[in-house]
LUMTISE-216214 format. One record per residue: y, z, x of N, C-alpha, C in turn; residue in three letters. Coordinates in steps of 0.05 Angstrom, whole numbers, padded with zeros to 5 digits, always signed. Layout:
<sites>
YZXYZXYZXALA
...
</sites>
This chain:
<sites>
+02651-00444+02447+02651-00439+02418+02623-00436+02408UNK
+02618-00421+02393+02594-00405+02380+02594-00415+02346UNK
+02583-00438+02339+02578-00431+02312+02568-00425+02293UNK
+02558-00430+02276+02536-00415+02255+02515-00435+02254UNK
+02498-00443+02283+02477-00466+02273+02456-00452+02281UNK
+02447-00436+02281+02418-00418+02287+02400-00426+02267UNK
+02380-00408+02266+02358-00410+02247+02368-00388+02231UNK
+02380-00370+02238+02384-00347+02218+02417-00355+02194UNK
+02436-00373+02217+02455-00372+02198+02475-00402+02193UNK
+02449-00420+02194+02458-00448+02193+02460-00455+02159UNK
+02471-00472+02156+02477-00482+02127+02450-00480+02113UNK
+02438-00481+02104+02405-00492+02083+02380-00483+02104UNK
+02383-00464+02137+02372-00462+02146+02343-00445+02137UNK
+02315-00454+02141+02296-00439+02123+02292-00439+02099UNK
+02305-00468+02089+02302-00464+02060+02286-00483+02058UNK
+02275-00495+02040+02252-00515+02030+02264-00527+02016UNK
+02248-00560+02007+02256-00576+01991+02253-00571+01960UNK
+02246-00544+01955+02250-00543+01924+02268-00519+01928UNK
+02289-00516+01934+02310-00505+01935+02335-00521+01913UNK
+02345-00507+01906+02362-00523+01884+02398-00534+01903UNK
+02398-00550+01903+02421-00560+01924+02455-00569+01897UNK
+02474-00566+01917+02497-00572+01896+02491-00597+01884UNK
+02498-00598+01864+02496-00629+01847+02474-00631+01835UNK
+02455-00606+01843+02417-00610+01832+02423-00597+01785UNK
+02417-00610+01778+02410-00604+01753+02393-00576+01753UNK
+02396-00557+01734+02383-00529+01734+02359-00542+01724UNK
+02338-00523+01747+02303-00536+01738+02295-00539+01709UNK
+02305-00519+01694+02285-00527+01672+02302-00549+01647UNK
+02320-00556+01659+02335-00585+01645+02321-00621+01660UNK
+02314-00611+01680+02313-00631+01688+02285-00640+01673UNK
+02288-00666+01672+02260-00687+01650+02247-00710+01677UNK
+02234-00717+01672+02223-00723+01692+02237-00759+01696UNK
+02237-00763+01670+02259-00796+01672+02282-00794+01683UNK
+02294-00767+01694+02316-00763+01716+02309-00784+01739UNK
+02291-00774+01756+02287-00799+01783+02263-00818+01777UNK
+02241-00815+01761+02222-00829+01766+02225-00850+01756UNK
+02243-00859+01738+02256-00893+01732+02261-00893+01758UNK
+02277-00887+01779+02292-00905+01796+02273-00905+01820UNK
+02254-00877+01824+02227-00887+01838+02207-00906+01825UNK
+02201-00916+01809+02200-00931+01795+02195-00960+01798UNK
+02228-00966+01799+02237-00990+01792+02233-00996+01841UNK
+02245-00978+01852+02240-00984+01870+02209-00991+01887UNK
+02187-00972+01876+02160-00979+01885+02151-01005+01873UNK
+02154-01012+01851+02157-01040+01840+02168-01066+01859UNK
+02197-01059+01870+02190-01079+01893+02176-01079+01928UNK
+02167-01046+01928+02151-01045+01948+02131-01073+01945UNK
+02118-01059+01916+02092-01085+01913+02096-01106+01914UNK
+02113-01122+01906+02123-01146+01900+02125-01147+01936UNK
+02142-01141+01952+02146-01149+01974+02122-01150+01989UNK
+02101-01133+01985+02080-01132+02002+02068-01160+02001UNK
+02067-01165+01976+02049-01186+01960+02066-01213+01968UNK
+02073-01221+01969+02092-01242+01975+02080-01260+02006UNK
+02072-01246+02027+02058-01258+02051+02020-01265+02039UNK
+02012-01248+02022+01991-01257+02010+01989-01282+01989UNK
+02012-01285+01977+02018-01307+01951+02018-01328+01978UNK
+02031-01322+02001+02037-01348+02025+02018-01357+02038UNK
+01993-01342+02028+01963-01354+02043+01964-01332+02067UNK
+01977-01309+02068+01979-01295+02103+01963-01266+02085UNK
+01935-01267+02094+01916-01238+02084+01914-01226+02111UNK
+01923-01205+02113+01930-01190+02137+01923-01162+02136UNK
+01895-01147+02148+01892-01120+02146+01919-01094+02139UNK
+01939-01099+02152+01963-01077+02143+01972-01100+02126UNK
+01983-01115+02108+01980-01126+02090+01970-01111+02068UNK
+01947-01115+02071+01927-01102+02048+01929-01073+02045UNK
+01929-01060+02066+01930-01032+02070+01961-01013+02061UNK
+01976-01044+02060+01995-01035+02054+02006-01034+02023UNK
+01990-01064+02022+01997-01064+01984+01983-01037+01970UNK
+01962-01027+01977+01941-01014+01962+01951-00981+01965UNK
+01972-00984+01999+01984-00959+02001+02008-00953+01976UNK
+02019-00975+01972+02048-00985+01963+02039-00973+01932UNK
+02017-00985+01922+02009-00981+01893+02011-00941+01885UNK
+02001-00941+01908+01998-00909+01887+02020-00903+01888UNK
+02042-00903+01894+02065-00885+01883+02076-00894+01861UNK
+02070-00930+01864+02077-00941+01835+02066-00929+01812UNK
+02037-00916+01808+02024-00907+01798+02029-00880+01790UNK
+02034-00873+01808+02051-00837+01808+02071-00837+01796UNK
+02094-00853+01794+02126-00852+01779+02119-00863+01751UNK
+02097-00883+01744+02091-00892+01718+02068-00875+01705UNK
+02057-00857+01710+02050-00835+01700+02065-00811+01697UNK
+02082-00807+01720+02105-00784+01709+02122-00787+01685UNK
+02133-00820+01684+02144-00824+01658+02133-00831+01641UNK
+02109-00832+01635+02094-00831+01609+02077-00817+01600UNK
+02070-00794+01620+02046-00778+01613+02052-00753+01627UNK
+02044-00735+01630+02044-00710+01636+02030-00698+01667UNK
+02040-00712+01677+02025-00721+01704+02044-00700+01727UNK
+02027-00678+01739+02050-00659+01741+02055-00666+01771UNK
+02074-00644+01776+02093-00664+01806+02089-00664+01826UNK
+02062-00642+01829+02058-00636+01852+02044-00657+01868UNK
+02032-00670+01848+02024-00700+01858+02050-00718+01876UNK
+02068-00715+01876+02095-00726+01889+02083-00725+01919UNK
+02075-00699+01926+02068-00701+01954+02058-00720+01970UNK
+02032-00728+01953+02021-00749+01959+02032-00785+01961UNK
+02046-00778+01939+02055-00804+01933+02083-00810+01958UNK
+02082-00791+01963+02111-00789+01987+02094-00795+02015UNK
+02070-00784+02021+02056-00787+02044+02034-00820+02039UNK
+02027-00831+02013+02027-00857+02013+02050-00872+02011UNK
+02073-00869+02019+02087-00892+02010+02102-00883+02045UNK
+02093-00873+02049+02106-00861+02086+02079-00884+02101UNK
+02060-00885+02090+02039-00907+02097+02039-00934+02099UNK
+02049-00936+02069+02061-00964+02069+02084-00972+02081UNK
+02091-00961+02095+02122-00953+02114+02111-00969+02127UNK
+02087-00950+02145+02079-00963+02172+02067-00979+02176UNK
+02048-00993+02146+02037-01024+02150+02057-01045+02150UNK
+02077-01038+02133+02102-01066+02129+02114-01061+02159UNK
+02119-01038+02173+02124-01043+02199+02115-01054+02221UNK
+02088-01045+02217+02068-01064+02240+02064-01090+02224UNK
+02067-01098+02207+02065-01134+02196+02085-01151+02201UNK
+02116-01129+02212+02138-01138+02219+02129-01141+02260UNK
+02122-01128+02263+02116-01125+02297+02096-01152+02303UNK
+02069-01157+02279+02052-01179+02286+02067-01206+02278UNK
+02097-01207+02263+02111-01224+02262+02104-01235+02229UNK
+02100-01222+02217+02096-01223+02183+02111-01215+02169UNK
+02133-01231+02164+02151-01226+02146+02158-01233+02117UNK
+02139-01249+02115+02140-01258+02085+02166-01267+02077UNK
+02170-01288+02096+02201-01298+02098+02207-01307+02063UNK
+02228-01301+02045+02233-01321+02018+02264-01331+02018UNK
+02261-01350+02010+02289-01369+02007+02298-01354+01978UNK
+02321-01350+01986+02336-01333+01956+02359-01351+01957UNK
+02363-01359+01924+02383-01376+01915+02411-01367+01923UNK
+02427-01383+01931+02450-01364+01929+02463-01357+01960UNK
+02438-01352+01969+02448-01330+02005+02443-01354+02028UNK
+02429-01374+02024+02435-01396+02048+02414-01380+02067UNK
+02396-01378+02060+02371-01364+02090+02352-01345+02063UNK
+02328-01342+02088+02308-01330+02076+02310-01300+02080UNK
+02305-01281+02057+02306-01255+02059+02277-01246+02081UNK
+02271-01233+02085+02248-01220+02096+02239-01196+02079UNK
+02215-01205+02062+02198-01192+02032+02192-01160+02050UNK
+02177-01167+02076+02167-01153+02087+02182-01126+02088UNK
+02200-01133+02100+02218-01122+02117+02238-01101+02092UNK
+02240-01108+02075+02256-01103+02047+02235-01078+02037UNK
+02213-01088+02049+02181-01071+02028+02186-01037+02043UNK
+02185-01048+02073+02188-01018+02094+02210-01007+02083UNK
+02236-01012+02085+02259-00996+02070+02249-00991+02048UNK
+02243-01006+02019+02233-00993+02000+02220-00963+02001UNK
+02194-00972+02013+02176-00954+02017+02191-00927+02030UNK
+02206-00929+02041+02219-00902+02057+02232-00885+02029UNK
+02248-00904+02015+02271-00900+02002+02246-00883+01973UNK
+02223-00892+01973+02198-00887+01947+02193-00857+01953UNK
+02188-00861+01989+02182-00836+01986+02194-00817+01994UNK
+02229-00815+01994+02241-00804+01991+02253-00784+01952UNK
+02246-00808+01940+02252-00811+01913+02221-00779+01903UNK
+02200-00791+01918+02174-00774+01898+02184-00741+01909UNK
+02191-00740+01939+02199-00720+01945+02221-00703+01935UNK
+02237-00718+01923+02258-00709+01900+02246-00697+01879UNK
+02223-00715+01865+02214-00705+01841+02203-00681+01849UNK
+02180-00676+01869+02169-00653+01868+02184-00629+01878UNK
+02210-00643+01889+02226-00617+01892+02242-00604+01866UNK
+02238-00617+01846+02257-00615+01812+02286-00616+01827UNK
+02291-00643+01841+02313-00655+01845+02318-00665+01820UNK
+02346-00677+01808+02357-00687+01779+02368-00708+01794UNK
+02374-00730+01782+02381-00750+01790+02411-00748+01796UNK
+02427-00736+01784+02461-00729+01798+02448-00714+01823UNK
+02436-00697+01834+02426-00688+01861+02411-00713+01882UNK
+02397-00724+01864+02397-00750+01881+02408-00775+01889UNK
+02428-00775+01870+02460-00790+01880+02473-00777+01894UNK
+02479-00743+01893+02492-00732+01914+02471-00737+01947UNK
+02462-00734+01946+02445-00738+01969+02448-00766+01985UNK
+02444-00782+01963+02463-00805+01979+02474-00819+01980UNK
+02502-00798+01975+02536-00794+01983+02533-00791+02006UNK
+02522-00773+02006+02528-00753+02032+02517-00768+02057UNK
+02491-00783+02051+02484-00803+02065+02495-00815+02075UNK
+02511-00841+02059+02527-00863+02057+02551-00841+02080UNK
+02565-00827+02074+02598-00810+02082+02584-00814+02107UNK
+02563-00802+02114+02556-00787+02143+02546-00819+02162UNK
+02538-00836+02151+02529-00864+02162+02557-00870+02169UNK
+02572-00870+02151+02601-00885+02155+02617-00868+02178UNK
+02602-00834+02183+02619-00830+02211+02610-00838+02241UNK
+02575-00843+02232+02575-00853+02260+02579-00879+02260UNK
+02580-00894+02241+02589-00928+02247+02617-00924+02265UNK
+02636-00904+02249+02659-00904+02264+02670-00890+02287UNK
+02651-00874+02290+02641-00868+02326+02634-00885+02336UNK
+02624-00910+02337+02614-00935+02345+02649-00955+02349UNK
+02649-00948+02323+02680-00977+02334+02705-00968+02344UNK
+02707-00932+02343+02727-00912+02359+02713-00931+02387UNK
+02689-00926+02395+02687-00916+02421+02690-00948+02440UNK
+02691-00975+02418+02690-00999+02426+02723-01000+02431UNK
+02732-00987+02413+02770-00995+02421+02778-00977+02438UNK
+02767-00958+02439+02771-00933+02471+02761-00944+02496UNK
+02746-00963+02492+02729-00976+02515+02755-01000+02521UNK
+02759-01014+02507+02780-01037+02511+02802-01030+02530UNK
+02806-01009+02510+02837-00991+02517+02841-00994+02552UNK
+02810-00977+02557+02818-00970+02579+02806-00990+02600UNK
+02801-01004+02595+02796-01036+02607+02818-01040+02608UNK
+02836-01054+02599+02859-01060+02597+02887-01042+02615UNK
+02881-01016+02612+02901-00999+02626+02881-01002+02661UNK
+02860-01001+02665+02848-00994+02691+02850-01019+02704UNK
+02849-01044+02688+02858-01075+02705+02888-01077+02706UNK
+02906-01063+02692+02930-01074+02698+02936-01041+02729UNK
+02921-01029+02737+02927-01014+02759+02908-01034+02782UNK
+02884-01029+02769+02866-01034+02797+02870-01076+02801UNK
+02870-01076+02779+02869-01110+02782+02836-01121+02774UNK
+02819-01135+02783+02795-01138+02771+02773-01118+02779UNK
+02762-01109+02758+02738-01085+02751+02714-01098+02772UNK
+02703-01080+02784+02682-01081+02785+02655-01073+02770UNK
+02635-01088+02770+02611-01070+02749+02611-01042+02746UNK
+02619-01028+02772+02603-00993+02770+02626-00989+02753UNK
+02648-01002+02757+02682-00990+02747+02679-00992+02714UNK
+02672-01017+02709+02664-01023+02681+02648-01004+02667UNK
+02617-01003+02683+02609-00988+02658+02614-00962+02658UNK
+02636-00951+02676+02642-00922+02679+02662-00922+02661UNK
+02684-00940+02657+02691-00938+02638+02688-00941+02604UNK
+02657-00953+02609+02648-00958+02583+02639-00929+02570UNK
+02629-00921+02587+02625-00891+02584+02641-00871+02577UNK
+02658-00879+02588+02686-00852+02577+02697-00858+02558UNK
+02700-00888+02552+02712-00898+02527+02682-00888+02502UNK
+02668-00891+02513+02644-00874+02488+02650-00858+02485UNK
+02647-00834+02507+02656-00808+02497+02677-00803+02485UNK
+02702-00816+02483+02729-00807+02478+02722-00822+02445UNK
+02709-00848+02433+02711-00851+02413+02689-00821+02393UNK
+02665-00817+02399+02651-00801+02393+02665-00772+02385UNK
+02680-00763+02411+02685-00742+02404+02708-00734+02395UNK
+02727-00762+02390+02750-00763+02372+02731-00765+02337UNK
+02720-00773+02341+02705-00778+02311+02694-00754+02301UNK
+02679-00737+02319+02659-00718+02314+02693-00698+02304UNK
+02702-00691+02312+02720-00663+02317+02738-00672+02289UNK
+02751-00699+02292+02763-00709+02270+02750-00707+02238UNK
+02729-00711+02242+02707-00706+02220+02712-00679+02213UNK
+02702-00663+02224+02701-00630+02221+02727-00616+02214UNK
+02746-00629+02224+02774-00615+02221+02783-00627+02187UNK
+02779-00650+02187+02787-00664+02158+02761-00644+02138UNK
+02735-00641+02139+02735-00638+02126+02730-00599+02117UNK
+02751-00589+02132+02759-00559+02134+02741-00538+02145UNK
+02725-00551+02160+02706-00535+02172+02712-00513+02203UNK
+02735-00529+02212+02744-00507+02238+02730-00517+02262UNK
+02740-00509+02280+02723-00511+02313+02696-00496+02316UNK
+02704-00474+02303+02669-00457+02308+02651-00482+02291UNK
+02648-00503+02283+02627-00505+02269+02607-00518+02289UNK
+02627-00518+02315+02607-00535+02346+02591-00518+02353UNK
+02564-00518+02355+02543-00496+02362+02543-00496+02400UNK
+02560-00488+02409+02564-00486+02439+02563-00459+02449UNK
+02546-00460+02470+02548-00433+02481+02530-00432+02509UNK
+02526-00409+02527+02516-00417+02551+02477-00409+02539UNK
+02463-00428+02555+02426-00428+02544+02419-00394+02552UNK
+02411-00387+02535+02397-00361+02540+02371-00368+02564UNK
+02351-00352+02573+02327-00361+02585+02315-00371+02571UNK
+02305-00357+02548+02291-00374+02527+02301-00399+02525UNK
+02322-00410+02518+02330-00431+02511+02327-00451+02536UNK
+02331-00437+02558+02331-00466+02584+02287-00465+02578UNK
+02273-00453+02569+02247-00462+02566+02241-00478+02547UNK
+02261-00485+02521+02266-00505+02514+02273-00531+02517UNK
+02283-00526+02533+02296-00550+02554+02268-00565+02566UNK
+02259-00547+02583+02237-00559+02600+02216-00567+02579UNK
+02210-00553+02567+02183-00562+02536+02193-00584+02527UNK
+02213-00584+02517+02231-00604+02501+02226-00634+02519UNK
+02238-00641+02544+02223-00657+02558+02202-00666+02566UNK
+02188-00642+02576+02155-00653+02569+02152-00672+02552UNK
+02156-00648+02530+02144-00657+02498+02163-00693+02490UNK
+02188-00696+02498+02199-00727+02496+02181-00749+02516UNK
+02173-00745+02534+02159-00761+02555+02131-00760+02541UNK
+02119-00742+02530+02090-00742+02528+02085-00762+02491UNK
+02107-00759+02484+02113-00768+02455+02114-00805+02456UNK
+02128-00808+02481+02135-00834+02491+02115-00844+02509UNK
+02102-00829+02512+02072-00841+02523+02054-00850+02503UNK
+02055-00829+02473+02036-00831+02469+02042-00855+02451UNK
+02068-00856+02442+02081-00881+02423+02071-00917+02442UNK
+02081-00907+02469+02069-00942+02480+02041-00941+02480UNK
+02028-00919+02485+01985-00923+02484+01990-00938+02456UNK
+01999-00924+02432+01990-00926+02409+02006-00966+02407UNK
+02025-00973+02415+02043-00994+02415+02016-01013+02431UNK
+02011-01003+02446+01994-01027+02468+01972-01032+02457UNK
+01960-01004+02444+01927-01014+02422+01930-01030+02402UNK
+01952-01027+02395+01965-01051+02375+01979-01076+02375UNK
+01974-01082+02400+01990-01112+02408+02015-01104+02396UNK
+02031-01086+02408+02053-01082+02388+02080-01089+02415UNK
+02101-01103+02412+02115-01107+02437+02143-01093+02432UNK
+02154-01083+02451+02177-01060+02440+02198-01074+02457UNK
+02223-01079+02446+02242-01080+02454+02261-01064+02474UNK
+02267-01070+02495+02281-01046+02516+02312-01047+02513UNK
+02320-01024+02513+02349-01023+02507+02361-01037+02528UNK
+02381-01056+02522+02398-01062+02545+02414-01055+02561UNK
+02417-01024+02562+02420-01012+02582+02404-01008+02614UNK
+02384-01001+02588+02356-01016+02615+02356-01029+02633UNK
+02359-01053+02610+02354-01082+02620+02374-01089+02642UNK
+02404-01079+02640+02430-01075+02660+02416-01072+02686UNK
+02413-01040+02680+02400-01029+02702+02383-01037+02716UNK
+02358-01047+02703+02345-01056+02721+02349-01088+02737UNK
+02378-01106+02724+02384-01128+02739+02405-01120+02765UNK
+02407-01095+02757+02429-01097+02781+02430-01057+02785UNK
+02412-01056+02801+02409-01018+02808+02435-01006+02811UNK
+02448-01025+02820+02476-01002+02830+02484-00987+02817UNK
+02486-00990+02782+02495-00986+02765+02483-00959+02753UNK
+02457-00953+02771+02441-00924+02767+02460-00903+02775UNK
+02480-00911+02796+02500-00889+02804+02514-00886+02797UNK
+02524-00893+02766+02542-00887+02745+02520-00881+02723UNK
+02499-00890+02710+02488-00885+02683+02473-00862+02684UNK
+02460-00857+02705+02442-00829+02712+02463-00810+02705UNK
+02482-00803+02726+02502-00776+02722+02523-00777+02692UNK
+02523-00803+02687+02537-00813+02649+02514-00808+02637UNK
+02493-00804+02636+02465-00794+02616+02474-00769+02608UNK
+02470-00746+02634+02468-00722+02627+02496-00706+02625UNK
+02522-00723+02641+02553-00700+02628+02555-00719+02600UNK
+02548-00742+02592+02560-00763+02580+02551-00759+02552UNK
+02535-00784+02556+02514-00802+02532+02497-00780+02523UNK
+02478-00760+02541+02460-00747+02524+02490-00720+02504UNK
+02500-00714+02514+02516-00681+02506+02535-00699+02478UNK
+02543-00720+02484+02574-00732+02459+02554-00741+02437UNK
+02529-00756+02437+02511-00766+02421+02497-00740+02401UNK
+02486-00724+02422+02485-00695+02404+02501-00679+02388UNK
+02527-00679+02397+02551-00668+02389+02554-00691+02359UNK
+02548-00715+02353+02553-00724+02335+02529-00726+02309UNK
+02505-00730+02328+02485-00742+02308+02476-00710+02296UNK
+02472-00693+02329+02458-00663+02313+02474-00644+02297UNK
+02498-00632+02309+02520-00615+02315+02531-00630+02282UNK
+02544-00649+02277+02562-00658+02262+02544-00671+02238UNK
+02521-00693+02247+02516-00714+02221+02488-00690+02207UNK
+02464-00673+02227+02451-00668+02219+02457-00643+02201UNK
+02473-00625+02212+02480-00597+02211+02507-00600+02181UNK
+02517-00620+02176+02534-00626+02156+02511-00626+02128UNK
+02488-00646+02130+02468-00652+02112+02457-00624+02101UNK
+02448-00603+02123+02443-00578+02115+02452-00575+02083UNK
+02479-00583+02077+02486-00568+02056+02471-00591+02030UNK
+02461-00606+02029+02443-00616+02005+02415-00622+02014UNK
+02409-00625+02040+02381-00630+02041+02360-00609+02054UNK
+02338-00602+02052+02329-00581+02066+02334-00585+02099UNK
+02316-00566+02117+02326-00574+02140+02298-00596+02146UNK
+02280-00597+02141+02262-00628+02150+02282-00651+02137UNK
+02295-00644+02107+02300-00671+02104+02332-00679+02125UNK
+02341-00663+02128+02371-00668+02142+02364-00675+02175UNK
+02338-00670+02188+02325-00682+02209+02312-00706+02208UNK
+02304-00712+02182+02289-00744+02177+02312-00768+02172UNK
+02323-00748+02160+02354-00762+02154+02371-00788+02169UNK
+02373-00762+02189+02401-00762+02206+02377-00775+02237UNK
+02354-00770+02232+02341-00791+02260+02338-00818+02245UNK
+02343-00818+02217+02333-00844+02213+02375-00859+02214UNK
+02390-00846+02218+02427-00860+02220+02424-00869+02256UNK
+02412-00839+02261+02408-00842+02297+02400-00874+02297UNK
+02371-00880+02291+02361-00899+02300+02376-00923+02295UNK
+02385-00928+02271+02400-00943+02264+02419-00952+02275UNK
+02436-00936+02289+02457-00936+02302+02456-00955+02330UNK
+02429-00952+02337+02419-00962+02368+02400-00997+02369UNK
+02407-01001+02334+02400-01031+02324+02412-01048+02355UNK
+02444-01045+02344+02456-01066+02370+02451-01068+02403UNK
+02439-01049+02414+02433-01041+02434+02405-01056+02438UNK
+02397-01068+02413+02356-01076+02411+02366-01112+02410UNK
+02391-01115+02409+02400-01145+02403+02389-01164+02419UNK
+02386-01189+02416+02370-01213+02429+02335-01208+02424UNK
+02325-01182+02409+02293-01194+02414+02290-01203+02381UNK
+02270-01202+02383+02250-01213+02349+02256-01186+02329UNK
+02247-01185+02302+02243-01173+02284+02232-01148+02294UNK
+02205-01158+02301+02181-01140+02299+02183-01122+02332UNK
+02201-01139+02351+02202-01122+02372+02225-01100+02365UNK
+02243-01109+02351+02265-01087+02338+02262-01070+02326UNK
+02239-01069+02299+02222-01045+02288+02209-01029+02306UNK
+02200-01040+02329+02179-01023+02345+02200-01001+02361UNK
+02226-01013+02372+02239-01004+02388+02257-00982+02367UNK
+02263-00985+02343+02270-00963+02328+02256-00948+02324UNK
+02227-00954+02317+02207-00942+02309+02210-00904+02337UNK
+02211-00923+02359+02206-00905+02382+02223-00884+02381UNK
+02257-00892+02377+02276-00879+02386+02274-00849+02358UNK
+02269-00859+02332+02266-00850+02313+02248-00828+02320UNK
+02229-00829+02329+02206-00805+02333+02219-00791+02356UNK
+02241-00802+02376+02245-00783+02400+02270-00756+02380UNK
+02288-00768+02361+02304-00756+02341+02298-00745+02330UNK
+02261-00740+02324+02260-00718+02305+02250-00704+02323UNK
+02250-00697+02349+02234-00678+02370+02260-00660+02369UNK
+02292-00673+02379+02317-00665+02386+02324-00647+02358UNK
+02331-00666+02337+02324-00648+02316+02316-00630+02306UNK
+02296-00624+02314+02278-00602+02306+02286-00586+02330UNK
+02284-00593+02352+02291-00574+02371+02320-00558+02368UNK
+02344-00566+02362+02372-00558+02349+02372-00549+02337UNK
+02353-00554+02312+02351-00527+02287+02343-00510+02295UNK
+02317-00507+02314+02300-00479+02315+02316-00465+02342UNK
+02338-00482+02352+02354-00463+02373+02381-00459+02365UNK
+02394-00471+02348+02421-00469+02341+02443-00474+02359UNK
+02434-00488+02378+02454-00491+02405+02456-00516+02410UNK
+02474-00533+02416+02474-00552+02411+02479-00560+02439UNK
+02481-00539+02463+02475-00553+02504+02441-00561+02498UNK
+02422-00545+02479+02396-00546+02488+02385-00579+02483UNK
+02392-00583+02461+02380-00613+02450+02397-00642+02475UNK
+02427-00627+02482+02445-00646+02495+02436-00644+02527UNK
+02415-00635+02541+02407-00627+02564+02383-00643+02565UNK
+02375-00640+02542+02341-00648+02542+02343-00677+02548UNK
+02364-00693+02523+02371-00716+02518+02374-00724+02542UNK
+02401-00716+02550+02413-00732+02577+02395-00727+02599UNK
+02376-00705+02606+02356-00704+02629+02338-00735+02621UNK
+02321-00736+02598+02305-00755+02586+02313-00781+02600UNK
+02338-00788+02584+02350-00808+02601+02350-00819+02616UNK
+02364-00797+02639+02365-00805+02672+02335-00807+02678UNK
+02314-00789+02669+02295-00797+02681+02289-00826+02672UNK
+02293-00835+02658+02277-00859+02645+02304-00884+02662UNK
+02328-00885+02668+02337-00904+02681+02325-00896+02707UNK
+02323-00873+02722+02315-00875+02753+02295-00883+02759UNK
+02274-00880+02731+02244-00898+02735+02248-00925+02746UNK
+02265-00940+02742+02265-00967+02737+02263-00976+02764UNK
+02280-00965+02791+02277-00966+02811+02258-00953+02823UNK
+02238-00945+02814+02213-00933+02825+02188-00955+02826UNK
</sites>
């Protein structure tokens, strides 16, 4: 099946973020107290959260770097609504508050959380940690403004968010009761599973929840079979493939140099961790990487969660998007380490999502990104035994 995900005839494909999207207010209605209250009110607790490990006696270079990053957009949304402060300044304020991202991240990695006891919830929130989400969510908000987004366009935006989170959550608990299922039917034949048996069937029970979810999605919401970008790789495209890998291995090199100059410690997926307690299991996860895990994961996050967004966000933002649901998604997989090793280990997966990403848009094919992936993979479990 062939569908319309190219560069020439994908949903929002080639369009920019000042493109006017359904639900966007017509530009010259929109007032600038449309979003910059709610960017606003949100860079407000950027600051506050940054500040909170400093009120605790903890003065910490990204700390500082971060409050002072955090401030200017506060600065930017409280000049838009009171003064005449024009928008193109948003840019900036979107690329400092993408800064303050990455100090509250690495303060989370050095183990700086600015833990606070909140009345009410029985445990301490983490200031820090609240400040990084802010900060993302800030400079998502300035990027609205300078796009003469209206605030009904930036509630549609995330709807569409929220809808598209809620399908891969439920590609996640499809693929846990598909996994049961067939646990249950494969012990009442074989009698007790062995490991390779298990995670082979963990694997199929993924695929079968995923791509009951993905297809179910698309059909409910009237889009048809063509909307799967499938087709065989042109030549060009298998040189995608090969670049594409490079370029994920060389990305992942350069993320641990940059992780190791930073005393930064990253969390390994427990697939890994499987693998490397017990190799056998390479002779199921290697050949489940590349028919499996890399092709059903693409089919959902690129094919379905990214290529759906097209229709309200440009195509960078429906790639920043949809790697930031990706990463999310792979939280439980980071389970048993610390805070700050769990940011680092999202942090990673997140930058490999916007390579795939980008690579799917600018090919429209959705074997090229699902080849790259599942090759990536296997190479990275067969390392382990090397």
């Amino acid at each position: 099946m062939n569908g319309a995900g190219g560069p020439e005839t994908s949903p929002g494909n080639g369009s920019s973020g000042d493109d006017e999207r359904p639900g966007d207010a017509d530009t010259e209605d929109h007032t600038p107290a449309d979003v910059t209250g709610i960017g606003l009110a949100i860079a407000a607790l950027v600051v506050v959260g940054m500040l909170v490990p400093i009120r605790d006696g903890t003065v910490h270079l990204a700390i500082l770097l971060g409050l002072v990053t955090a401030a200017i957009p506060l600065g930017y949304f409280l000049a838009r609504r009171h003064t005449s402060l024009e928008r193109h300044y948003g840019r900036f304020a979107a690329a400092s508050s993408a800064l303050a991202a990455v100090c509250a991240g690495y303060a989370l990695t050095q183990g700086i959380t600015g833990a606070t006891e909140v009345w009410g919830l029985g445990g301490a929130v983490p200031a820090v940690g609240l400040a990084l989400g802010g900060a993302g969510l800030t400079g998502g908000v300035a990027i609205a403004d300078y796009g003469r987004v209206s605030a009904v366009g930036l509630l549609g935006r995330i709807s569409v968010t929220g809808r598209l989170s809620l399908v891969a959550l439920a590609a996640w608990i499809a693929g846990g009761f598909a996994t049961v299922f067939f646990f249950v039917l494969a012990a009442g034949v074989l009698g007790e599973l062995t490991s390779l048996q298990e995670d082979a069937l963990g694997r199929i029970g993924f695929a079968v929840g995923v791509a009951s979810i993905a297809v179910g999605y698309v059909l409910l919401t009237e889009r048809g079979l063509e909307f799967f970008d499938l087709r065989v790789p042109t030549a060009r495209e298998l040189l995608w493939v090969v670049g594409g890998v490079v370029v994920l291995f060389a990305v992942n090199i350069a993320i641990s140099v940059l992780f190791t100059a930073g005393n930064v410690d990253t969390a390994e997926h427990t697939a890994v961790q499987e693998a490397a307690a017990n190799p056998e299991l390479l002779y199921v996860v290697i050949p489940a990487s590349i028919l499996i895990v890399g092709p059903f994961e693409e089919l959902l996050y690129r094919n379905v969660i990214q290529k759906s967004m097209y229709d309200v966000f440009s195509p960078l933002g429906a790639i920043i998007v949809s790697s930031v649901i990706f990463a999310g998604v792979h939280l439980p997989a980071l389970s048993g380490t610390g805070m700050g090793e769990a940011i680092a280990g999202l942090t990673a997966i997140f930058g490999l999502s916007l390579i795939l990403g980008t690579i799917y848009y600018r090919t429209g094919n959705l074997v090229v990104p699902a080849i790259i992936h599942g090759c990536y993979n296997a190479i990275v479990f067969a390392s382990v035994v090397m």
